[in-house]
C-alpha positions as CSV (number, residue, x, y, z in Angstrom):
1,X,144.5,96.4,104.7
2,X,146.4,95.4,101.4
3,X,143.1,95.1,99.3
4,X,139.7,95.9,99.1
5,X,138.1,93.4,101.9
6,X,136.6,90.8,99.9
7,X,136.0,89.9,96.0
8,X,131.9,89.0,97.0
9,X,130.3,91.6,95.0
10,X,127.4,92.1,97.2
11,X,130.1,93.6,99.7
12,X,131.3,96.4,97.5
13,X,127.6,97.1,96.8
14,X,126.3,96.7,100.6
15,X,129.2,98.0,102.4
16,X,131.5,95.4,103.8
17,X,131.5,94.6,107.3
18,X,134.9,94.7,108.6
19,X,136.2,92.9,111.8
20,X,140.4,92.0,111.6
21,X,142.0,91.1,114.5
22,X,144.1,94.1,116.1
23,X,145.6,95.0,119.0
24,X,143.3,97.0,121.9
25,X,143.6,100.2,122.1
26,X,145.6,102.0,124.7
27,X,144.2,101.4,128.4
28,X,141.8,98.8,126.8
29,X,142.6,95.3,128.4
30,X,141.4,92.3,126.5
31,X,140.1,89.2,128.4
32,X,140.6,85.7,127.2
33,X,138.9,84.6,123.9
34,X,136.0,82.0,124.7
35,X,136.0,78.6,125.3
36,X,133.2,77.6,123.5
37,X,133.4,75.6,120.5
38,X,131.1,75.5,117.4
39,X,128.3,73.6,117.0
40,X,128.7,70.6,115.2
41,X,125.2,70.2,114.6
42,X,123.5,73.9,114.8
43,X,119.1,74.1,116.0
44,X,116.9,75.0,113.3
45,X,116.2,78.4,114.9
46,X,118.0,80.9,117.4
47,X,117.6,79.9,121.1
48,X,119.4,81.3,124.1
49,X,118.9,81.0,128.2
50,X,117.8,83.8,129.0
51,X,121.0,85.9,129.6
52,X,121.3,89.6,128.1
53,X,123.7,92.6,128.2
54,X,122.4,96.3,128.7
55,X,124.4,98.6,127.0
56,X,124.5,102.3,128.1
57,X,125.0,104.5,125.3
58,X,125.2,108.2,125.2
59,X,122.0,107.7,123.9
60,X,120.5,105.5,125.7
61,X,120.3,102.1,126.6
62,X,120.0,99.0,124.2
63,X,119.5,95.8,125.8
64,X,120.5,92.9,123.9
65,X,119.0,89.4,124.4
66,X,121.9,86.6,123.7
67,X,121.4,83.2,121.8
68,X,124.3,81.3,123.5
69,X,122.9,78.2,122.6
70,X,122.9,78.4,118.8
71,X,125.5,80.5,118.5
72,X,127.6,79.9,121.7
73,X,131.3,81.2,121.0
74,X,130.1,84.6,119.8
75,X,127.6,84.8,122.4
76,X,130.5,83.8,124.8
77,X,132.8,86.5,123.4
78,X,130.1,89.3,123.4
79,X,129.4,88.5,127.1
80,X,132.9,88.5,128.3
81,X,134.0,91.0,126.4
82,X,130.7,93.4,127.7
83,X,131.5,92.3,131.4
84,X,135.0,92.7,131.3
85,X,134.2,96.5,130.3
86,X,136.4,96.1,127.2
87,X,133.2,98.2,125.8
88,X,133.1,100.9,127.8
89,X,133.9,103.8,125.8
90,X,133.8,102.6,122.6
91,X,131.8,104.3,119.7
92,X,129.7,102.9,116.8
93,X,132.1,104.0,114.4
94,X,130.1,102.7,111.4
95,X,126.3,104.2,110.4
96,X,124.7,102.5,107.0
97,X,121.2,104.1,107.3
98,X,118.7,101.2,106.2
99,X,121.4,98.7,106.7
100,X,123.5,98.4,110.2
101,X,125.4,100.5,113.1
102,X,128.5,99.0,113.7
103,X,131.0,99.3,116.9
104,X,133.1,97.1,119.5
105,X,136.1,98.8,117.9
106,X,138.4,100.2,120.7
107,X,140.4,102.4,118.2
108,X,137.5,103.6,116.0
109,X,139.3,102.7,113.1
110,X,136.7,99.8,111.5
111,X,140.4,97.8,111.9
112,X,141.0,97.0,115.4
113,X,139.8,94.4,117.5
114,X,140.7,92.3,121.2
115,X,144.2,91.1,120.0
116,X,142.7,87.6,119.0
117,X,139.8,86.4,116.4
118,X,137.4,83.8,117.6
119,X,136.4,80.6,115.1
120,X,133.2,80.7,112.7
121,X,130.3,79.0,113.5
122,X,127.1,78.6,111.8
123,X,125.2,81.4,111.0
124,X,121.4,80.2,112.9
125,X,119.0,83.0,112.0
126,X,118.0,85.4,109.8
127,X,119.3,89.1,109.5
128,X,116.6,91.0,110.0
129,X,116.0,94.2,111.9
130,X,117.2,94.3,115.7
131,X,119.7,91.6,115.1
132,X,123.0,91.5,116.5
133,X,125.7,89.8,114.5
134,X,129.6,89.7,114.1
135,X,131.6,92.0,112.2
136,X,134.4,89.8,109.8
137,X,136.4,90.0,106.9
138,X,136.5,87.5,104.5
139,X,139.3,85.7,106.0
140,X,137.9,82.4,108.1
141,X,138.2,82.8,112.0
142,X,138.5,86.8,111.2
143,X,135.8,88.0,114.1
144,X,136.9,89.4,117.0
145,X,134.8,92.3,119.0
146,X,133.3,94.3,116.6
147,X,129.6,93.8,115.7
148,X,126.6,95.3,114.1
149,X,123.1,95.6,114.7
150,X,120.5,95.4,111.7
151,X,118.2,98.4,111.1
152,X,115.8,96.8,108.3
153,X,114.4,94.0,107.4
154,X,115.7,94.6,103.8
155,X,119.0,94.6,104.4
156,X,118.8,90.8,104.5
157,X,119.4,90.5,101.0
158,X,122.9,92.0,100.7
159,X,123.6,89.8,104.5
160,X,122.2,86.7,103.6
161,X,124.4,86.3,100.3
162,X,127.6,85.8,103.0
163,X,125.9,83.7,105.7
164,X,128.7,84.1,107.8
165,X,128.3,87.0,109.8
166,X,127.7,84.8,113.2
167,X,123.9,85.6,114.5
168,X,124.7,85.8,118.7
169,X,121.7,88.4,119.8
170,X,118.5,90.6,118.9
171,X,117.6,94.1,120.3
172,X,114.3,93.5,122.8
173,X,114.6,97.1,123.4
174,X,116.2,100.4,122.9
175,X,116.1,100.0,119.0
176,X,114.6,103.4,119.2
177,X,118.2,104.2,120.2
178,X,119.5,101.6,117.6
179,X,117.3,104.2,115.0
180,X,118.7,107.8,117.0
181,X,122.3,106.5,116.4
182,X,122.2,105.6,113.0
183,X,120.6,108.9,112.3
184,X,124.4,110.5,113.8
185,X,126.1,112.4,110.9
186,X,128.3,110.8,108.6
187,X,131.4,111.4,105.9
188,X,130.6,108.1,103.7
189,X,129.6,105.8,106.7
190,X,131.9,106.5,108.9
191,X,130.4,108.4,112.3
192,X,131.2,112.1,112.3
193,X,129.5,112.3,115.8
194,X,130.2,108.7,117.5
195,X,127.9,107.9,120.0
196,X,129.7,105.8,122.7
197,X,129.1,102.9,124.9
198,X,129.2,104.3,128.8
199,X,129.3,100.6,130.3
200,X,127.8,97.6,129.8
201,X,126.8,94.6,132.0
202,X,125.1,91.3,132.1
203,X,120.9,90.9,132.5
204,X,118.7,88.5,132.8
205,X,116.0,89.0,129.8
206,X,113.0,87.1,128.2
207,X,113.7,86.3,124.6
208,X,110.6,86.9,122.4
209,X,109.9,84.5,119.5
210,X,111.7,84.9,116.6
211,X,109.5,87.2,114.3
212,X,107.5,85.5,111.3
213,X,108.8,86.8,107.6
214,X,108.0,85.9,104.4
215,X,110.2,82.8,102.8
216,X,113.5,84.4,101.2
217,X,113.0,85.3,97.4
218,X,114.3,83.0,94.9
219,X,118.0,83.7,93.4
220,X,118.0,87.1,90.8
221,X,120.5,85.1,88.6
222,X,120.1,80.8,89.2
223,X,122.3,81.0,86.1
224,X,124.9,82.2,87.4
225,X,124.6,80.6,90.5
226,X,124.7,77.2,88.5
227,X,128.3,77.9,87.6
228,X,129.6,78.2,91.2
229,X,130.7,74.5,92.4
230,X,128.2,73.1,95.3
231,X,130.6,71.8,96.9
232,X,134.8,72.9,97.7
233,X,137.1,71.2,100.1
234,X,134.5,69.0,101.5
235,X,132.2,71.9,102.5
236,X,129.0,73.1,101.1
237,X,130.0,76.8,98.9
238,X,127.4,79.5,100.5
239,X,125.9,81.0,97.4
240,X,123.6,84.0,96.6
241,X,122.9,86.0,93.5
242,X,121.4,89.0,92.3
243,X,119.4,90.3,89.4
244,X,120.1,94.0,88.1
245,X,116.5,95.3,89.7
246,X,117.7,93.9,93.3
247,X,121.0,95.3,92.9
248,X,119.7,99.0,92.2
249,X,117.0,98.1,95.0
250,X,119.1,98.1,97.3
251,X,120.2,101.8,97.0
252,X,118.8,104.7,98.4
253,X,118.1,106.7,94.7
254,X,120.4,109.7,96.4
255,X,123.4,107.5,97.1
256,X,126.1,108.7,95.4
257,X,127.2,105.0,95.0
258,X,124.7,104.3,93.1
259,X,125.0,107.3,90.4
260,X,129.1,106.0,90.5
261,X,127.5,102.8,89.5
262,X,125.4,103.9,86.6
263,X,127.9,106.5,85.6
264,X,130.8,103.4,85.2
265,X,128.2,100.8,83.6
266,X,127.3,103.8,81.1
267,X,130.9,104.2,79.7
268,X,130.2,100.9,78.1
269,X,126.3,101.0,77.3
270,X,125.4,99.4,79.7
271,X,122.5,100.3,82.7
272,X,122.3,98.7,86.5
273,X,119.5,96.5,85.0
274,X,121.9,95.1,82.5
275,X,124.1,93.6,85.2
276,X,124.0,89.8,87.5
277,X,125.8,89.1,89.8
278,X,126.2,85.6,91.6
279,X,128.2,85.2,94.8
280,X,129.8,81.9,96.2
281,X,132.3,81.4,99.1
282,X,133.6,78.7,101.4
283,X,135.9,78.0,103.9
284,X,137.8,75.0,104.4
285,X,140.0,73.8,107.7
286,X,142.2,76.6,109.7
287,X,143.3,78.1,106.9
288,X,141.8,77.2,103.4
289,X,139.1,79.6,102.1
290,X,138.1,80.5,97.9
291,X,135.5,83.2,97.1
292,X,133.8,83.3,93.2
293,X,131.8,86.5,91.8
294,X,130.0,85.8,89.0
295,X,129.4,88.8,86.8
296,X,127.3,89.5,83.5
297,X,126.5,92.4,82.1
298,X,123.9,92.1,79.3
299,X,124.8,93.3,76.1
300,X,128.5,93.6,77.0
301,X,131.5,91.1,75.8
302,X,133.5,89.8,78.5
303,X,136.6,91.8,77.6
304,X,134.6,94.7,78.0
305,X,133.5,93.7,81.5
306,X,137.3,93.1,82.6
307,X,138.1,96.7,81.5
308,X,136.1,98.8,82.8
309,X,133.6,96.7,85.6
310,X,136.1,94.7,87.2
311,X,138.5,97.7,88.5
312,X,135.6,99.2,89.8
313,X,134.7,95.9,92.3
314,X,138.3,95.3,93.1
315,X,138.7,98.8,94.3
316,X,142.1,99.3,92.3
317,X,143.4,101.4,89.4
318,X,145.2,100.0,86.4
319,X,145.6,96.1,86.6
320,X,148.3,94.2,84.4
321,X,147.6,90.7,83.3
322,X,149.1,87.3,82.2
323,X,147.8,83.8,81.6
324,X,148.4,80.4,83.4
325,X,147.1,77.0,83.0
326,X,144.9,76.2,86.8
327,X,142.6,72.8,86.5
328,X,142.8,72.3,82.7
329,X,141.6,75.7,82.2
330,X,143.4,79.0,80.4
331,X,143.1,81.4,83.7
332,X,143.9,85.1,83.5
333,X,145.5,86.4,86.2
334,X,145.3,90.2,87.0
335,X,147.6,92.4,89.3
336,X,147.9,95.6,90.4
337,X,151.6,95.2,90.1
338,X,152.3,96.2,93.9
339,X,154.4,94.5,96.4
340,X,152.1,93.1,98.5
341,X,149.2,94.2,96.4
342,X,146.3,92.6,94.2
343,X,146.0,89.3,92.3
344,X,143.3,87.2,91.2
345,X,142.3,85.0,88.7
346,X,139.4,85.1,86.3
347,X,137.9,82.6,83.8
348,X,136.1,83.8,81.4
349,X,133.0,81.8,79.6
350,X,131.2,83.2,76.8
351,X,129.7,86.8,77.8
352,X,130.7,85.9,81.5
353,X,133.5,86.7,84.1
354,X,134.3,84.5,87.2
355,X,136.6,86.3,89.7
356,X,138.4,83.5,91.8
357,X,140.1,84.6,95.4
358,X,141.8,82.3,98.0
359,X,144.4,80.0,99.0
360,X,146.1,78.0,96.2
361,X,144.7,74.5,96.7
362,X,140.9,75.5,97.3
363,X,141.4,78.1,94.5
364,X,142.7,75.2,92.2
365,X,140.0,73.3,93.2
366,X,137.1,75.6,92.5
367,X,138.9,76.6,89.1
368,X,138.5,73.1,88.1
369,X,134.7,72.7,88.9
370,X,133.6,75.7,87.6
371,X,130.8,75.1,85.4
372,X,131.2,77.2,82.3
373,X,130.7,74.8,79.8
């Protein structure tokens, strides 16, 4: 990777779930991708016939209940992938306690995948514990055969804010196993210990009903969320955001990310509480895709935010920056000065920051509907 994974703020808070296409690894061989295509018009709910795949892990088996008919291309790619025994002898590489297990990478790496990357579909569903989803990058059409299972309920927060991690499965049993595995030992979240996928084949299961939760909360910051266009390219911009108390919620109070956090917010004043975040992002044809964090730190001038916070998300050291004119607005534009490397643009209204990511025409576009008047 030539950058931190993705400019969405809630990902360098939550972990990002990674997913780029790569070749298999050695003795690994990689059927088709599927032949499904994406629902033009998604169900209300996720549905599936009735077809599963047991997986036999070290630890036990986890038997995973499909919904190939709301989500039928990464359902599809699951199953042929599973019964092709591209899985067999992979490990979950990946172990967020609280939030997901990750595997389906044949290298082990978090980087490699089947040699292709299947298209997006809608996300049907909500992420809540037991569900099985696809692993991505930012990138559109970026999924190819890694995926992770949800271990809580709250990590739907920090999930929802993307939307587009495709829904294909839920546990209906061995999440005891799902809870043993995510208990492995880990440097950061990466699996000291992997435990590995023996084989894996295709059964015939009963899907239960869709559990009952409480409505998602309301937006932390509608503010900021108001400044992110509703529309880009044609297609409706995903958007979440987050208040300071959900932010510093959704750390464990041991985490050392979270005492990096306050330590970097308190060389300028400033406290977790202090600081919204709104996330937008959208992806437009083959190709086209823009992604807009909205960032305000209470009590802190933008400038101060640029210096010091916006590093920090991007994952970089130093950054040099110039100016150009994008959509009849003065845009900074900040780089990390490598071949190759880090550039973005930011527009800066009042107190707040708007980090802009994408291809040029979308990016253009969503400069110029920003609402920061």
């Amino acid at each position: 990777m030539t950058r931190r994974p993705t400019l969405l703020l809630a990902a360098s808070l939550a972990l990002a779930l990674l997913g780029p296409a790569a070749l298999p690894a050695a003795g690994q061989d990689a059927p088709a991708p599927p032949q499904a295509t994406p629902l033009a018009v998604p169900p209300d709910a996720p549905a599936g016939d009735g077809t599963g795949v047991r997986l036999v892990t070290e630890a036990g088996d986890i038997l995973i209940g499909l919904f190939n008919e709301s989500a039928p291309v990464a359902s599809e790619n699951f199953l042929n992938l599973a019964t092709s025994g591209f899985y067999d002898g992979v490990g979950f590489h990946r172990l967020v306690p609280g939030f997901v297990i990750q595997g389906g990478d044949p290298d082990g790496t978090g980087f490699g995948g089947p040699g292709y990357t299947i298209p997006d579909e809608p996300t049907v569903g909500r992420y809540g514990r037991g569900i099985v989803a696809m692993a991505r990058t930012p990138e559109p059409n970026s999924a190819g055969s890694q995926f992770f299972i949800v271990l809580d309920d709250a990590a739907e927060g920090a999930l929802s804010a993307y939307n587009t991690y495709a829904i294909f499965g839920r546990v209906i049993e061995g999440m005891d196993v799902v809870d043993a595995i995510a208990a492995g030992p880990v440097d950061g979240d990466t699996a000291l210990e992997p435990v590995h996928i023996i084989s894996a084949q295709e059964e015939a299961v009963t899907l239960p009903d869709e559990p009952t939760r409480a409505p998602i909360p309301e937006p932390g910051a509608p503010d900021l969320e108001a400044v992110i266009p509703d529309e880009l390219g044609g297609v409706r911009v995903e958007r979440q955001s987050y208040n300071g108390a959900e932010i510093e919620a959704g750390y464990a109070p041991e985490d050392p990310a979270l005492a990096e956090l306050q330590g970097l917010l308190a060389t300028i004043g400033a406290e977790v509480g202090d600081l919204s975040v709104a996330n937008g992002y959208v992806a437009s044809g083959e190709e086209d895709y823009v992604s807009l964090t909205v960032i305000r730190i209470d009590g802190v001038a933008a400038q101060g935010v640029i210096d010091t916070f916006i590093p920090y998300i991007l994952g970089t050291g130093e950054l040099t920056t110039s100016t150009e004119e994008i959509g009849g607005r003065s845009v900074l534009v900040l780089s990390d000065g490598q071949e190759a490397g880090l550039t973005v643009r930011v527009v800066v209204a009042g107190d707040t920051v708007i980090l802009i990511d994408g291809t040029e025409a979308l990016r253009a576009e969503a400069i110029g509907a920003l609402a920061t008047e």
